[in-house]
C-alpha positions in Angstrom: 7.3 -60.0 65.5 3.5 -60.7 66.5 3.9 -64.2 68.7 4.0 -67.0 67.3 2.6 -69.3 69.5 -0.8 -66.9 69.0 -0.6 -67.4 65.8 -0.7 -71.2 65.8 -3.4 -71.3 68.5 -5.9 -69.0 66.1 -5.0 -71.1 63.0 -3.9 -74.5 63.6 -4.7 -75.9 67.3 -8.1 -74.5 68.3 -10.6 -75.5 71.2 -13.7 -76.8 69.6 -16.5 -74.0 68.6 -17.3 -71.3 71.4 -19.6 -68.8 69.5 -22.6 -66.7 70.9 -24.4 -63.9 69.2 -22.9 -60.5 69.0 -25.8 -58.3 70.1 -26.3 -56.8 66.8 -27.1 -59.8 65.2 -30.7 -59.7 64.1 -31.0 -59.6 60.4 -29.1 -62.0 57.7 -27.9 -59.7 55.1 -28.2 -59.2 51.4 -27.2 -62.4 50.1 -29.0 -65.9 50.1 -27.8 -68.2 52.7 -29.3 -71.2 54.3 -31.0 -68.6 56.9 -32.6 -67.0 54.5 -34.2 -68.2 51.4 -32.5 -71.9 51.8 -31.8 -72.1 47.7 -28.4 -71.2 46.4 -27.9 -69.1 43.3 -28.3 -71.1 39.4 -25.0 -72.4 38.8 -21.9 -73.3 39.8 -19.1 -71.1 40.5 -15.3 -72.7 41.1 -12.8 -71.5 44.0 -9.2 -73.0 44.4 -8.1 -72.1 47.8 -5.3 -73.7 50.4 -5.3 -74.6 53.4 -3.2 -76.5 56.7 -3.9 -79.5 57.9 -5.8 -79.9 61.1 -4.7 -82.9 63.1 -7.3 -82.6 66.1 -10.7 -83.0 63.2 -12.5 -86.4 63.5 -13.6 -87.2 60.0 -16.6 -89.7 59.1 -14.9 -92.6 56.4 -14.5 -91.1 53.5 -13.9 -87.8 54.4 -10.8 -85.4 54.7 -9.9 -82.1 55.0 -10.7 -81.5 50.4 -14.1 -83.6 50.9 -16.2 -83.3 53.7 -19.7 -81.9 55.3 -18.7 -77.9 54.6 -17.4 -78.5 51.0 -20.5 -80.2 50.2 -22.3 -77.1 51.7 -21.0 -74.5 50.3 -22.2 -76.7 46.7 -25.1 -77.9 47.9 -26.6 -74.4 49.6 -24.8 -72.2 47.6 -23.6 -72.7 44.5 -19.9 -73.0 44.9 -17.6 -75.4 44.6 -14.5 -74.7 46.6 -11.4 -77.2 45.1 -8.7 -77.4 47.5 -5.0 -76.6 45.6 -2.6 -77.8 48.6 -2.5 -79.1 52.4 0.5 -78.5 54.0 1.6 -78.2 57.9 4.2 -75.8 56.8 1.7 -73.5 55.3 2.9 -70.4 56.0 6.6 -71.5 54.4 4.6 -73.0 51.4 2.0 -69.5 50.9 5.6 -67.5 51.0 6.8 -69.3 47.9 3.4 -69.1 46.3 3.5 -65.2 47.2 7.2 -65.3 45.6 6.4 -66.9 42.2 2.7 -65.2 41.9 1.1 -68.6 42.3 -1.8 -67.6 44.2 -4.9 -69.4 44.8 -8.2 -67.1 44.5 -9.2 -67.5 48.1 -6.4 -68.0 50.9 -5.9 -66.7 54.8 -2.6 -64.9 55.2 -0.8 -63.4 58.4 0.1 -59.9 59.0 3.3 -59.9 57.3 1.7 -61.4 54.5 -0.9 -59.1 54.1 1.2 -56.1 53.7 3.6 -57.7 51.4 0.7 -58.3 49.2 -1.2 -55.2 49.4 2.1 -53.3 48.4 3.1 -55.6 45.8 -0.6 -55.2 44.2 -2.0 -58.9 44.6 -4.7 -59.2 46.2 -8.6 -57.3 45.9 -9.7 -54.3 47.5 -12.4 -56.1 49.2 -14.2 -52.5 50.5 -17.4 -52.5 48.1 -18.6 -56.4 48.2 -17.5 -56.9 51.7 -20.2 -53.5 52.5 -22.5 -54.9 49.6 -22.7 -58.5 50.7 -21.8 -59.3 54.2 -24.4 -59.9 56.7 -25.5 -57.4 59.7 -24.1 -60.6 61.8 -20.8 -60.6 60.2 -20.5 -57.2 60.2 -21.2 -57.2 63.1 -18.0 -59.1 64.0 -16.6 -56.1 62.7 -18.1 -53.4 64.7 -17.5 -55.7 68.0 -13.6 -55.5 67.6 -12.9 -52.1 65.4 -9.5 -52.1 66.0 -9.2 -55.7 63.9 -11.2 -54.7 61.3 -8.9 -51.6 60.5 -5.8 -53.6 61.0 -7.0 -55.3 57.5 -7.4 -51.9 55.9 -5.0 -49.7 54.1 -5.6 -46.1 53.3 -9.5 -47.3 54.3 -9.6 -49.4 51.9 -10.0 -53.2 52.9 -7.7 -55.9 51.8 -8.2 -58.4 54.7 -11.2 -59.8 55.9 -10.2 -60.1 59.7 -11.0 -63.9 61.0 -10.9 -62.5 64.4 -11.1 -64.5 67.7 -12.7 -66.1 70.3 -12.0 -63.3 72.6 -9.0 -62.1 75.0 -10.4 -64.7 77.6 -8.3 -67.3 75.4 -4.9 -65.8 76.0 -4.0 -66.5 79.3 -1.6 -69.3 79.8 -1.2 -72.0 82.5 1.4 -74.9 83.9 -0.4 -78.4 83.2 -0.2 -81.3 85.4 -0.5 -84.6 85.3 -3.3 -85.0 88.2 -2.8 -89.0 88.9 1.1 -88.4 89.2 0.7 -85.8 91.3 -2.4 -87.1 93.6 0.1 -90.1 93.7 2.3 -88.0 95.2 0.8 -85.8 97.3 2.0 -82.6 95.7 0.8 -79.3 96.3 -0.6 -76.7 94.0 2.5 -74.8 92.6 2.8 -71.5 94.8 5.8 -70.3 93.0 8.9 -70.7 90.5 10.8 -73.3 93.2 7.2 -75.3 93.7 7.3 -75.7 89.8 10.9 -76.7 89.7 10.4 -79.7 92.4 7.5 -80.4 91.4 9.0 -81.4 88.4 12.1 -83.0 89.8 9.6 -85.2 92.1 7.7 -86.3 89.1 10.9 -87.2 87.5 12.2 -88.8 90.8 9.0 -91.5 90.7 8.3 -92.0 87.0 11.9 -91.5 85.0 12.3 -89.2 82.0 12.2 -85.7 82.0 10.3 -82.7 84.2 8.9 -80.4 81.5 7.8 -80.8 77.7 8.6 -78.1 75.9 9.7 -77.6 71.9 12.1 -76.4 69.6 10.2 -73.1 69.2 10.4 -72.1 72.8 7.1 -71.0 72.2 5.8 -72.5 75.6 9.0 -72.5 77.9 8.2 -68.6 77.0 5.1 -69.0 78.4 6.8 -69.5 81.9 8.7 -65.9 81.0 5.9 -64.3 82.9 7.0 -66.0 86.5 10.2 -63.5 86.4 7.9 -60.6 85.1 9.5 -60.7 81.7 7.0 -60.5 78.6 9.1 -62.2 75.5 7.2 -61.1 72.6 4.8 -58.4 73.6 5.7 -54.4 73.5 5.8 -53.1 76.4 6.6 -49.3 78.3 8.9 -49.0 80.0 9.9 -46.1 82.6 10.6 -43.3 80.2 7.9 -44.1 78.6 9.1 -45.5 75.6 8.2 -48.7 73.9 10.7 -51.4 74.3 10.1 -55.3 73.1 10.0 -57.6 76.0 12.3 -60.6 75.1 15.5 -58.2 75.4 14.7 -56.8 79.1 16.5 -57.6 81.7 13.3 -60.0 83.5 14.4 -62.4 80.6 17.9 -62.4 81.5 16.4 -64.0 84.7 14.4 -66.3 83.4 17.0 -67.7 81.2 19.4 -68.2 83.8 17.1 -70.4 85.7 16.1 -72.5 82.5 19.9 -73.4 81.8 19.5 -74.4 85.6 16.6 -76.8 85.0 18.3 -77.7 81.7 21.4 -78.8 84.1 18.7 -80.8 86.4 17.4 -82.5 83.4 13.5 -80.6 84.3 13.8 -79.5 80.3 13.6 -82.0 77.5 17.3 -82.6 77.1 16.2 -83.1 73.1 14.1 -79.6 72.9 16.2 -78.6 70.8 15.2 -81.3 67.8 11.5 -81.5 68.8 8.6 -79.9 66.7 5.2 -79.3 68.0 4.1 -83.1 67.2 6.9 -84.5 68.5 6.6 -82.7 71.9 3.6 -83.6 72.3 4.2 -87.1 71.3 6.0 -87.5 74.6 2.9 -86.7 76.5 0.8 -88.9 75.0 2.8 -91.9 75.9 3.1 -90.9 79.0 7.1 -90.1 79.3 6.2 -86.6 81.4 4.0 -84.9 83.8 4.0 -81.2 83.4 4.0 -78.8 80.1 3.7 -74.9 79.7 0.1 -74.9 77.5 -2.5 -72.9 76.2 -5.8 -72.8 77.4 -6.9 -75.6 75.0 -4.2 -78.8 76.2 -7.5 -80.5 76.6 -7.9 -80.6 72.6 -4.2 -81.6 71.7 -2.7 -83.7 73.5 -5.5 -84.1 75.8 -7.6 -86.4 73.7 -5.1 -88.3 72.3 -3.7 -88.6 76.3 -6.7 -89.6 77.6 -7.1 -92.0 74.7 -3.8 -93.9 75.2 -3.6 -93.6 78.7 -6.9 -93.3 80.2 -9.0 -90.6 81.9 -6.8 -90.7 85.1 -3.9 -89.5 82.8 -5.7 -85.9 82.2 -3.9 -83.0 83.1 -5.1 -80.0 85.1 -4.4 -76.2 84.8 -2.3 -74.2 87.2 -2.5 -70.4 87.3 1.5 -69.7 86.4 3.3 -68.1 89.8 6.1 -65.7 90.2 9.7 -66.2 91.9 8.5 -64.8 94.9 4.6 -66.6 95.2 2.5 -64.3 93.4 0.0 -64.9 90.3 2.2 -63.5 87.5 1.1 -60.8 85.1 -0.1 -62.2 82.1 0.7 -61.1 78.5 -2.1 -60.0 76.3 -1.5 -59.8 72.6 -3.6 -57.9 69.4 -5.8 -61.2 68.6 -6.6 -61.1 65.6 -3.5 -62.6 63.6 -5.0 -64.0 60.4 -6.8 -62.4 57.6 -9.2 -63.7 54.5 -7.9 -62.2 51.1 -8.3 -62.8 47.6 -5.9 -63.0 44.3 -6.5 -59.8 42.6 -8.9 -60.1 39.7 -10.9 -63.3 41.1 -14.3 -62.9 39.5 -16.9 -64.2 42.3 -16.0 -62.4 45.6 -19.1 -61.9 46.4 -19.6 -65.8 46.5 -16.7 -66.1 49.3 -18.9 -63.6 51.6 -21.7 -65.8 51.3 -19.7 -68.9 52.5 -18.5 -66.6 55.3 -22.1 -65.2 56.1 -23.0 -69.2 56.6 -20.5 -70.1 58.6 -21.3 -67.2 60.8 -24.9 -67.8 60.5 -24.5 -71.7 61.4 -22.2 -71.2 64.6 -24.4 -68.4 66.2 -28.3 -68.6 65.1 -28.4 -72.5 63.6 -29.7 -73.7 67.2 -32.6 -74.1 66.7 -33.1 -73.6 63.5 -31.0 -76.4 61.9 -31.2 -79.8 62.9 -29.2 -81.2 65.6 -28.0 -83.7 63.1 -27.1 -81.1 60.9 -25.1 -79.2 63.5 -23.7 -82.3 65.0 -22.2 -83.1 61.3 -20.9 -79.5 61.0 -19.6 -78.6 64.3 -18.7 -81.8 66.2 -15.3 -83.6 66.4 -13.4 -80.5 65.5 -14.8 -80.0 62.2 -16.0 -76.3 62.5 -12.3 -75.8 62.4 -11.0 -77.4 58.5 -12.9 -74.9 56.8 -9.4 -72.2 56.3 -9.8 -69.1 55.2 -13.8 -69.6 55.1 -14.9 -68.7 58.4 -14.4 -65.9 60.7 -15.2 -65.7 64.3 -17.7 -64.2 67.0 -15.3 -61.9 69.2 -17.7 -61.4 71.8 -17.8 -65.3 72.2 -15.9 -67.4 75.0 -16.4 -64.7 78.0 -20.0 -65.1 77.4 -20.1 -68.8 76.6 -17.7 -69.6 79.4 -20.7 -67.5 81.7 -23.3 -69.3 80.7 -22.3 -73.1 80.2 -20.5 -72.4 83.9 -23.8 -71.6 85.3 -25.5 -74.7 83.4 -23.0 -76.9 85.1 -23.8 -75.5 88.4 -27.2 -75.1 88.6 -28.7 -78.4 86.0 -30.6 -75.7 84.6 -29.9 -75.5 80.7 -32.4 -72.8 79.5 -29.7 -70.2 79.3 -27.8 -71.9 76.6 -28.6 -70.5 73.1 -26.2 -71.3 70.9 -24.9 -74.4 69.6 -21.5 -73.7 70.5 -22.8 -73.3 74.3 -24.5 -77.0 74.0 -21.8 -78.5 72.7 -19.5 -77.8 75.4 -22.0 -78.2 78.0 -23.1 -81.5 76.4 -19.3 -82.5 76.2 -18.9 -81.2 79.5 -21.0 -83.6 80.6 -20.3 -86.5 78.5 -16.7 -87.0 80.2 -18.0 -86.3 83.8 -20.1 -89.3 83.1 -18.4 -91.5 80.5 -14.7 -90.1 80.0 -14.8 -90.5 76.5 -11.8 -88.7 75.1 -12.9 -86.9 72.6 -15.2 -84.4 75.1 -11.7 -83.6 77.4 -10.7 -80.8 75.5 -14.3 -79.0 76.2 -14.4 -80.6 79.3 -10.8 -78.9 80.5 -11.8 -75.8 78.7 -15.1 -74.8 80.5 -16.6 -77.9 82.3 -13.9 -79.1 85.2 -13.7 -78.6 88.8 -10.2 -76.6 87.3 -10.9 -75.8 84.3 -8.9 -73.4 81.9 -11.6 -70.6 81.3 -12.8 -70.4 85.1 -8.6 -69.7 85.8 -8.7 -67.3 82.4 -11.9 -65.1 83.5 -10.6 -64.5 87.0 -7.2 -62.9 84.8 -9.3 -60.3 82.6 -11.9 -59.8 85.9 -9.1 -58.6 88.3 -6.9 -57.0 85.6 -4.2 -59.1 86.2 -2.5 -58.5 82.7 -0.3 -56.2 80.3 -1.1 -55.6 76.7 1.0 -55.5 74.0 1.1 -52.0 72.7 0.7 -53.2 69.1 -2.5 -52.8 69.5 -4.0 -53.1 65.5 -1.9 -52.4 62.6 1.9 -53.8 62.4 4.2 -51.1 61.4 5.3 -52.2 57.9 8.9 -52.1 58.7 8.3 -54.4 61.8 6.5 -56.7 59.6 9.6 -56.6 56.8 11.3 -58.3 59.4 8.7 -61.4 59.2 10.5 -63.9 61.9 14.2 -62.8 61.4 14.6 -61.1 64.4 12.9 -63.7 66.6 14.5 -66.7 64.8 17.9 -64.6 66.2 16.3 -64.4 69.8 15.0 -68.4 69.5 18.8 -69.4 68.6 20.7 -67.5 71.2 18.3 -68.4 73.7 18.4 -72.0 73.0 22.6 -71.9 73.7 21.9 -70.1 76.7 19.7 -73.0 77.9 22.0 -75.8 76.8 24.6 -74.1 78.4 26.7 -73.5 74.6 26.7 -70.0 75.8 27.1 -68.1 79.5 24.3 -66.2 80.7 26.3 -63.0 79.7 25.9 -64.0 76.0 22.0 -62.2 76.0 24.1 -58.8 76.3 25.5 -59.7 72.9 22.6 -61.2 71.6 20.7 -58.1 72.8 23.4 -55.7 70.7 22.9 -58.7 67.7 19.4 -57.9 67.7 19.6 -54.4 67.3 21.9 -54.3 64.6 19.8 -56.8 62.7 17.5 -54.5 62.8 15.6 -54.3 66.1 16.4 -50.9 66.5 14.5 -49.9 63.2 11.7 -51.7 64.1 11.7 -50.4 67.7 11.7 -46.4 66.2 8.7 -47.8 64.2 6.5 -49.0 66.7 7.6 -46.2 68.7 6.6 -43.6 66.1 3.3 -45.5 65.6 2.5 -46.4 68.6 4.5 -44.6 71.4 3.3 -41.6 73.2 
């Protein structure tokens, strides 16, 4: 029941690196890494892991996501040779029948269903002692800078999950993307509400053909719209008797339903949502078949590079703060962030050598400038590849508010001396690189942080003014919510899809509503309630 869509932007579709120091950070820990005595450990140990593709990383010739610069660090610098079992971009389907049949791998990530089915089925490693023993003040760090994340991977205080935590709660707002050429063309105005987006679309549709709106099979980002009617699909939420109450089955989504089939009418939605994945959605950006798409802060990394690539810089697409019905900035939804954990196959002899790898990774994203080359960071961070290394890395917390800060100032001012970190320079330097030469592969840091309207400047001014509710899962899934896994939102996906098509009336979401519940909603709702509810 944790969203989806959050899910897949902290595991498959990240923004390129945006780490900065937590302030505790001063000392390296127990165990040799490249920071501190530069030799690895006599030997060589073996770890079989798995992983998911990542479509966005660059490779040099010869490399892919099994063979490349990290997997020949982790040998070179520290003794460990980390063989990858399978790729898949179904992983989660593909772990969930290795879960089934006890084929684990030593090392894997998992979600938060996953974790608890394999904590109370006795698979995986109470992680407590070597993760205290081993990890580095910097990574732990991590830890101490979002608590609540790093209990969320415990149970009964003992650790089972190394949280890979986040880039920060600056990352979660969403936005409308436009094409900017199509709509310069046409002299369009800056959406003010729910009509503005609607003929916005219809006028893009008017001049260029196709369809108004990209969206996928999931629903995942036509959700992301939800918030324009003041419903929150997804998130827990209070409601006026103070109970907890999940937002996709409130009334506000009635609404917003209603006015989808309307658009689906119109032909505004993809009139073959219904078929389309993730890659083929964006597929129909890319080739330039339609101008406006409910995103994610990072559109710049995928499809923006592969837009801007095909169709040239003019094709880039801007951010839009999302509006209300009635012409306000709608409430965003702010979700628990940390969705994805780092466990290992109970019994797996050389933990300890999986904290190193996650003490360098930490160690390279927020203390190599200046310590490692800039060839050596290039090689490691650039063109997406901080982001194949799986269930090896976890993430600075504190990071994209702070970077965002200081590479915004940068821009401003020319003056570069507050950028520490190589994450800071690399989207400042990327920034700056598609100002001046619009090479594709800089738009996604460019949108991010570096543009006139960029995706972090619109994010920051959400968390500064408060302009947001949060979920009220706030750390630990109730283990019967996470039974459920997806089943109860695969319900919700499937009746709302007939609703927009227009196989079902509006007044088939009270049934669905009363479907949901007796599948089990109302179970999980007393759960959450009795964890979380006041």
């Amino acid at each position: 029941m944790a969203k989806k869509t959050k899910s897949l932007i902290l595991t498959l579709c990240m923004s390129t690196i945006l780490m900065t120091a937590c302030s505790n950070d001063g000392s390296t820990g127990k165990n040799p890494t490249s920071s501190d005595s530069g030799n690895a450990e006599s030997g060589t140990v073996t770890i079989h892991t798995v992983t998911s593709e990542y479509t966005s990383a660059k490779y040099p010739k010869g490399d892919d996501i099994t063979n490349n610069v990290w997997i020949r660090r982790y040998k070179e610098k520290l003794g460990v040779e980390v063989k990858t079992d399978w790729v898949s971009d179904e992983y989660n389907t593909k772990l969930n029948l290795a879960i089934s049949s006890n084929d684990l791998p030593d090392v894997f990530r998992v979600n938060p269903s996953q974790l608890q089915q394999l904590i109370e089925a006795d698979m995986i490693m109470d992680l407590t002692d070597v993760f205290e023993q081993n990890a580095s003040e910097r990574l732990k760090g991590y830890m101490e800078a979002d608590a609540d994340s790093f209990e969320s991977g415990k149970k009964d205080g003992k650790l089972y999950g190394i949280p890979q935590m986040h880039w920060g709660l600056i990352e979660q707002p969403d936005f409308i993307w436009i094409r900017n050429d199509w709509k310069e063309e046409l002299g369009l105005e800056d959406p003010k509400n729910m009509d503005d987006v609607k003929n916005i679309a219809l006028k893009l549709m008017e001049k260029h053909g196709g369809y108004g709106m990209a969206v996928d099979q999931s629903l995942d980002y036509l959700n992301l719209l939800a918030i324009g009617w003041n419903a929150h699909p997804d998130l827990w939420i209070e409601d006026q008797s103070g109970s907890l109450v999940y937002g996709s089955i409130q009334p506000e989504m009635k609404a917003a339903l209603a006015e989808w089939a309307e658009w689906y009418k119109l032909g505004i939605i993809d009139p073959e949502f219904a078929i389309k994945d993730f890659n083929a959605m964006n597929a129909d950006i890319v080739a330039g078949k339609v101008g406006m798409q409910p995103y994610y802060q990072w559109w710049g990394y995928n499809p923006g590079v592969d837009t801007v690539a095909n169709l040239g810089k003019d094709a880039i697409f801007y951010p839009y703060t999302i509006p209300t019905v009635d012409g306000k900035e709608a409430k965003q939804s702010i979700f628990f962030a940390n969705n994805n954990y780092v466990v290992m196959k109970k019994g797996f002899a050389n933990p300890k050598e999986v904290i190193d790898i996650l003490n360098d990774y930490a160690y390279i994203v927020d203390e190599g400038q200046g310590k490692e080359s800039k060839e050596t960071l290039s090689a490691l961070l650039d063109n997406d590849i901080a982001h194949v290394v799986g269930a090896f890395r976890v993430l600075n917390p504190n990071s994209d508010y702070e970077q965002y800060e200081a590479v915004s100032a940068a821009l401003q001012s020319g003056d570069s001396s507050g950028l520490t970190t190589s994450g800071m320079w690399q989207k400042y330097n990327n920034s700056v690189e598609f100002m001046k030469n619009a090479t594709p592969g800089a738009v996604g840091d460019y949108l991010q942080q570096g543009a006139p309207k960029n995706a972090y400047g619109l994010a920051k001014k959400v968390l500064d003014d408060q302009n947001y509710i949060k979920t009220a899962l706030w750390g630990v899934t109730p283990e019967v919510l996470a039974s459920y896994g997806t089943t109860l939102d695969d319900l919700l996906t499937e009746g709302f899809t007939k609703i927009i098509m227009g196989t079902e009336s509006i007044d088939y979401f009270d049934v669905l509503v009363q479907n949901w519940r007796a599948a089990g909603g109302d179970e999980a709702t007393k759960a959450v309630n009795e964890a979380y509810g006041k």
